[in-house]
C-alpha positions in Angstrom: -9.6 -11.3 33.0 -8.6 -14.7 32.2 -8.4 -14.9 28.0 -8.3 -18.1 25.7 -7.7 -18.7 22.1 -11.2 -17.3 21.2 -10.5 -13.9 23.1 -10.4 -12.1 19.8 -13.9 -13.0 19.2 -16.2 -11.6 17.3 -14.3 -11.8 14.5 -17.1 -10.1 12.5 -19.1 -7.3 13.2 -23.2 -8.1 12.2 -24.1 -6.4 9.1 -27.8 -6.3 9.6 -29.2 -2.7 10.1 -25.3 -1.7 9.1 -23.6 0.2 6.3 -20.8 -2.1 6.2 -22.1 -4.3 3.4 -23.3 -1.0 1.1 -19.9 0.4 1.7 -18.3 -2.8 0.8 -20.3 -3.1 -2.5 -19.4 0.8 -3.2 -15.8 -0.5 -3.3 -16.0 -3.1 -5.2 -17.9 -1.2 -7.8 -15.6 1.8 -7.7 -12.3 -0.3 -7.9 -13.4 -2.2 -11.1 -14.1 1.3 -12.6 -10.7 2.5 -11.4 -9.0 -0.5 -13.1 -10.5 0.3 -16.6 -9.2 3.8 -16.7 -5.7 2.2 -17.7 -4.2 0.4 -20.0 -1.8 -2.5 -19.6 2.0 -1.2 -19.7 0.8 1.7 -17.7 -1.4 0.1 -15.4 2.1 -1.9 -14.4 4.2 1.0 -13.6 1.7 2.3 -12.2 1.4 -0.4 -9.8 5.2 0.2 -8.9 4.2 3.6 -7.9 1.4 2.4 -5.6 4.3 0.1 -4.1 6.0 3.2 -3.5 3.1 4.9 -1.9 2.5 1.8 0.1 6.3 1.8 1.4 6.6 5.8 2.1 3.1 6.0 3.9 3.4 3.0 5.9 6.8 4.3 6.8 5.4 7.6 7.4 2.8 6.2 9.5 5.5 5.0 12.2 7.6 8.3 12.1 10.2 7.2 9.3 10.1 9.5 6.4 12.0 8.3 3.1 11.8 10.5 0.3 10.7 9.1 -3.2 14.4 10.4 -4.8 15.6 8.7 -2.2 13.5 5.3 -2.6 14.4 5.5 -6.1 18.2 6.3 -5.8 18.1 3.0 -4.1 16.3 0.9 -6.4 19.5 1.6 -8.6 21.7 0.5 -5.6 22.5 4.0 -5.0 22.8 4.8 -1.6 23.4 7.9 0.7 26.9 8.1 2.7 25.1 9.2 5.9 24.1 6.8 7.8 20.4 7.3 8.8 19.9 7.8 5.0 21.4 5.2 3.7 19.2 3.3 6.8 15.8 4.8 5.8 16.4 3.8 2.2 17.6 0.2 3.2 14.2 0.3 5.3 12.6 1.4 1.8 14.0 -1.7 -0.2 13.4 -4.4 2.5 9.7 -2.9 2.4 9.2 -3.0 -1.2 10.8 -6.7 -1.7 7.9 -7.6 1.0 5.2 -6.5 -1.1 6.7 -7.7 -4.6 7.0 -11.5 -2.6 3.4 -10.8 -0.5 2.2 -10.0 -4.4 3.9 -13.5 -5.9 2.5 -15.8 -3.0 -0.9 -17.9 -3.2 -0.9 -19.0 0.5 -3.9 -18.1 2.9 -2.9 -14.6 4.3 -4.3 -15.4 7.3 -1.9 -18.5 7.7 0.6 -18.0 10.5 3.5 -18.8 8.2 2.1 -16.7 6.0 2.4 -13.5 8.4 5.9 -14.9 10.3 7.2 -14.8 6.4 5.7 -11.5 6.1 8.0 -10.1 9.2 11.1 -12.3 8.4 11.5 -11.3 5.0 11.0 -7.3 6.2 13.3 -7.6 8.8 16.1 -10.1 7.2 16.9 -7.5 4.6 17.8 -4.8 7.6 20.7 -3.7 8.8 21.3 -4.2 12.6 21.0 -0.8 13.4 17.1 -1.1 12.3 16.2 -4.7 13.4 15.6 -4.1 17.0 13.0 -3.9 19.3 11.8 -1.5 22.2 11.9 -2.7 25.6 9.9 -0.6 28.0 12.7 1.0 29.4 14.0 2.5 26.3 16.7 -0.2 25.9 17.1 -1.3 22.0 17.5 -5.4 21.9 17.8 -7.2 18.8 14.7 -8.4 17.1 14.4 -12.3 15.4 12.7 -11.9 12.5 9.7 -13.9 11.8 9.6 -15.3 15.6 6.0 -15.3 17.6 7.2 -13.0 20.6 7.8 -14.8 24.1 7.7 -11.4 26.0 4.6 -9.7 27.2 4.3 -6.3 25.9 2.0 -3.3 26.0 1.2 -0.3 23.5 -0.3 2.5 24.9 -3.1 1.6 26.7 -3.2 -2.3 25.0 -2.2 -5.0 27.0 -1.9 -7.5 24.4 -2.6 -11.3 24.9 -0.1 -13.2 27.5 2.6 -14.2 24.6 1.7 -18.3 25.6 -1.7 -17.6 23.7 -0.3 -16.2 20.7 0.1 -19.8 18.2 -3.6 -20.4 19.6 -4.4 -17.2 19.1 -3.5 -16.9 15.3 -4.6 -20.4 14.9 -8.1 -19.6 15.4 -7.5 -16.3 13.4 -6.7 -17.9 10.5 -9.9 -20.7 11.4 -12.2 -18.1 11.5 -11.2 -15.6 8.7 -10.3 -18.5 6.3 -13.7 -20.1 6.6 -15.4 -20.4 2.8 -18.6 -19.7 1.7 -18.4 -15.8 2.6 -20.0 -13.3 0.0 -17.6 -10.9 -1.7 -18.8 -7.8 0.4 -17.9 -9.8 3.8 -14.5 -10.3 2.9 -13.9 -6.8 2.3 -15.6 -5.9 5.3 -12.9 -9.1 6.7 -10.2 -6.6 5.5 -10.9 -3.6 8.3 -11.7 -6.8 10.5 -9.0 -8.7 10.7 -6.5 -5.6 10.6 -7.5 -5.0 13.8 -7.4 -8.1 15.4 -4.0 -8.7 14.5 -3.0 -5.6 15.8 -4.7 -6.9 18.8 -2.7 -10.1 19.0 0.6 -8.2 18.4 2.2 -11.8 17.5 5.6 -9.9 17.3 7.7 -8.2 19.5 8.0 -5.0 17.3 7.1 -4.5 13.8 3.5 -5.4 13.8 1.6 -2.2 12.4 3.9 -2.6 9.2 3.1 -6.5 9.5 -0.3 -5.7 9.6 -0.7 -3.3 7.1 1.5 -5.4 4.4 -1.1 -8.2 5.2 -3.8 -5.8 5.0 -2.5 -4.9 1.3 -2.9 -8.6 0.7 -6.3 -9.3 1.3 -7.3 -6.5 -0.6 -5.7 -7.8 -3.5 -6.7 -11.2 -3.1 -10.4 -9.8 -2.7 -9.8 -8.3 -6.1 -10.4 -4.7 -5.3 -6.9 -3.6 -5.7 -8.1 -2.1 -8.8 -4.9 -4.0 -10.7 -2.7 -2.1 -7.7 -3.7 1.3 -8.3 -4.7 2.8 -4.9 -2.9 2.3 -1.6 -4.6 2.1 1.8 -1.4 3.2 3.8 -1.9 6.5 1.9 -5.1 7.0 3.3 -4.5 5.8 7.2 -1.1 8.1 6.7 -3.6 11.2 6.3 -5.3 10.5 8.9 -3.3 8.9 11.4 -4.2 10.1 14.4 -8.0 9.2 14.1 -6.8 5.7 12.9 -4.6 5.3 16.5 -8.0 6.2 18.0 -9.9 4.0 16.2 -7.6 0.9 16.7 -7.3 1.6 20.3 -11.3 1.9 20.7 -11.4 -1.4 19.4 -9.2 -3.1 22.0 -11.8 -2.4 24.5 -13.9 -5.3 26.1 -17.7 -5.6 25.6 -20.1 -3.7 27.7 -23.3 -5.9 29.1 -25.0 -2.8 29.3 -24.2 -1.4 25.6 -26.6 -2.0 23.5 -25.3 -3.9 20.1 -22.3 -4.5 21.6 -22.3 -8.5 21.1 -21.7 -11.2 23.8 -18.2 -12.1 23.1 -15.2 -11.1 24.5 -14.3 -7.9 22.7 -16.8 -4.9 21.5 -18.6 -5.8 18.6 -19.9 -1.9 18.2 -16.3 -0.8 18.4 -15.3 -2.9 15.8 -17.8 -2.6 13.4 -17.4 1.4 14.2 -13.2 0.3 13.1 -14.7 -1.7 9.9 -16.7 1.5 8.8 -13.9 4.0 9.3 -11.8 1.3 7.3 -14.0 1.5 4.4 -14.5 4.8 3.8 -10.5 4.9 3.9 -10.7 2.8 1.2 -13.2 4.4 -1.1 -11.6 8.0 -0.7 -8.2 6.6 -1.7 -10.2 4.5 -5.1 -12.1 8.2 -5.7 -8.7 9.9 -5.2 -7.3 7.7 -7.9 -9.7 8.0 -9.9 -9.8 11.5 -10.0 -6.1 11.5 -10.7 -6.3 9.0 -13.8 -8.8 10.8 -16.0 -7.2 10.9 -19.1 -7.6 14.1 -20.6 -6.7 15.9 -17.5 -3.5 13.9 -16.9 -2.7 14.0 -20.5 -3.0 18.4 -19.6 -0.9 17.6 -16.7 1.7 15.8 -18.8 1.8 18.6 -21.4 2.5 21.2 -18.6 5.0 19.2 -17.4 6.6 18.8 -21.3 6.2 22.6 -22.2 7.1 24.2 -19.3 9.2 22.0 -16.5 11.1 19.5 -18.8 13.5 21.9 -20.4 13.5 20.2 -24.1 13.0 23.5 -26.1 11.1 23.2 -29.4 11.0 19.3 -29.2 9.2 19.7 -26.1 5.9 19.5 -28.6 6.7 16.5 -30.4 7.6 14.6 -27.3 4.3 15.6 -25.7 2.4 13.8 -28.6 4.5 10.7 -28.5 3.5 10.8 -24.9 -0.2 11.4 -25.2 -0.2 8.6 -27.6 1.7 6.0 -25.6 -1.2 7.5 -22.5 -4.2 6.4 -25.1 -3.1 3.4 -26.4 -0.4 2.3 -23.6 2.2 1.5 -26.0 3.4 2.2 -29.5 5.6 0.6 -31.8 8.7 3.2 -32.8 8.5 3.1 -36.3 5.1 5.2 -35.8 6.8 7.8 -34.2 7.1 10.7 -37.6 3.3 9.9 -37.7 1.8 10.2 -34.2 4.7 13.6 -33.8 3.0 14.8 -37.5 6.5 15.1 -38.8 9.1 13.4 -40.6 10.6 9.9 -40.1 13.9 11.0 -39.5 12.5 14.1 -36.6 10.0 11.7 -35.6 12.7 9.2 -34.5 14.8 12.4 -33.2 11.8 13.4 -30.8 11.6 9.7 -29.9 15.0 9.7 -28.5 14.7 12.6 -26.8 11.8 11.2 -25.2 13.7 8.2 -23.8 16.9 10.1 -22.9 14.8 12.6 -20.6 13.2 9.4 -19.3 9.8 10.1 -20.5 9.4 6.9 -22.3 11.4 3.5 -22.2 10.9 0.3 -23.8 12.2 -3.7 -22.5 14.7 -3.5 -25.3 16.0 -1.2 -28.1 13.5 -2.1 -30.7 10.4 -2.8 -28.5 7.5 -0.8 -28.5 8.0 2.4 -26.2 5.6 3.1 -23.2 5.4 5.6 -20.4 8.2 6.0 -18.6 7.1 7.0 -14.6 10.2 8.6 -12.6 9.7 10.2 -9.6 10.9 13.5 -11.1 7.3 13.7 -13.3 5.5 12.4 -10.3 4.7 15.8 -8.8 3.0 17.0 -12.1 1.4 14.2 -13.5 0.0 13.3 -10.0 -0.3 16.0 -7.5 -0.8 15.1 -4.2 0.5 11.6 -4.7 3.2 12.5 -2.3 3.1 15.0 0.5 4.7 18.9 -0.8 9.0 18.3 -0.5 8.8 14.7 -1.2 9.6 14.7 -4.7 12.4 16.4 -6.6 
């Protein structure tokens, strides 16, 4: 079939007689509640984590698997001798300095520049041995990053768009997501929307479900139900991969005239509204799951466990657990209220305090700053279960 610059029409499913726009509004009402469960300091390294989670399922979710000691040996510049380690973790660190730059930018996401940035800057901080591409015999060529491909290619079943439609393509992408005057509820429904249609497009010659879901992670931050960046959608589409593959590919497929609801445009309107729902309630189970996880009292009995039982600090082990619980409440503390809030002494109150910080329980910006919660990857398995598949953390 011969395709234009339109061919990834509709861009938008109808919402009348759907559940798209309730399910969009149940989002935005559940991520606001998720954001309030927090307070500042901890709502910020909590964000980290969810960049964490973001990198690791993502990864996951093409067959790369980088452990969270791992990801975090390499934050301190710490990297494995062997080889595909030390690769995975590079991986880990180009992914992270994405999102941290995607996070910092106020261009359109849907801009072309926008997305080419999005795949240089990911692929610029590899080393050669990951920035290549897949021909279809198998061979491993080297990939430009950032650089529309000029190759036809095919994934799976998709034939993507002949590679001379591509600027057009995302042109009118960007026209047609970008337009204003949308309610709140369409753009999150925009969010499972346009994730597929640039899969569809596959502007690059390899790297495009990362692409795609770094940009996806953008929109739902710019549509302000990132809940301050305390859930991750790769988590979710990690967990259930395969029935995301299935869903993305049913979407590919071309209208049927004799399908009911299936629109008059070039694609299949059902299919992707059917890809917009599943996307959705991907995204409200991950805000519930995070919201289950962040109920004070039962993280601050998850932190005590961890304290009493798996930390190893002997009879301070209950002092440092109330310094903890305090900096959970109130987010931070100043350290000259330490005796008080461990109902002891100046002098053990300060003692318990260090021994907070050395076991990295709490830290501070500087010496004398007020201490907060302290999130290594080492607590991460108590304080959060199921954050991280089982063998992930240490």
């Amino acid at each position: 079939m011969y395709l234009t610059e339109t061919a990834l029409e509709p861009a938008f499913p109808a919402q009348e007689g759907s559940v798209l726009e309730d399910l969009a509004c149940a989002v935005i009402e559940h991520a606001a509640r998720l954001k309030g469960k927090v307070r500042g300091p901890l709502l910020e390294d909590l964000a980290e984590v969810t960049r964490w989670m973001h990198c690791y399922y993502s990864n996951l979710i093409e067959g790369q698997q980088t452990r969270v000691p791992d990801i975090e040996a390499a934050l301190r510049h710490d990297f494995s001798s062997e080889p595909e380690k030390r690769d995975l973790q590079q991986l880990a660190i180009a992914h992270l300095a994405c999102q941290r730059w995607a996070a910092g930018s106020d261009g359109s996401p849907f801009a072309p520049g926008f997305l080419c940035e999005l795949h240089r800057r990911f692929y610029s901080e590899l080393p050669a041995s990951l920035c290549v591409a897949t021909t279809r015999a198998g061979a491993k060529v080297p990939l430009e990053p950032g650089v529309l491909r000029a190759i036809e290619v095919k994934v799976g079943a998709h034939v993507a768009p002949p590679y001379e439609l591509v600027p057009g393509l995302l042109r009118h992408f960007c026209q047609r997501y970008e337009s204003p005057g949308r309610s709140r509820a369409a753009a999150i429904v925009a969010v499972g929307a346009s994730h597929h249609r640039l899969a569809w497009i596959h502007p690059f010659r390899d790297g495009n479900g990362r692409v795609v879901r770094l940009f996806s992670d953008s929109l739902i931050r710019r549509a302000g139900v990132d809940s301050g960046g305390l859930w991750s959608l790769s988590r979710g589409l990690a967990f259930r991969r395969e029935e995301y593959y299935e869903r993305l590919a049913n979407a590919d497929r071309e209208r049927s005239p004799s399908l009911a609801g299936d629109g008059n445009a070039h694609l299949s309107e059902r299919a992707l509204r059917e890809f917009c729902e599943f996307m959705l309630q991907v995204m409200l189970d991950q805000i519930a799951f995070m919201e289950r996880l962040l109920e004070l009292d039962t993280l601050a009995d998850r932190m005590e466990h961890y304290v009493r039982l798996e930390a190893g600090l002997g009879e301070a082990g209950a002092r440092v657990f109330l310094l903890l619980r305090e900096a959970l409440y109130r987010g931070e503390f100043p350290r000259g209220e330490a005796g008080r809030i461990a109902g002891s002494g100046e002098r053990t109150g300060r003692a318990a305090l260090a021994t907070a910080v050395e076991a990295g329980l709490l830290k501070s910006s500087t010496p004398k700053s007020p201490v907060r919660l302290a999130l290594p990857a080492k607590v991460l398995g108590t304080y959060f279960p199921q954050l991280f598949p089982p063998g992930q953390l240490p």
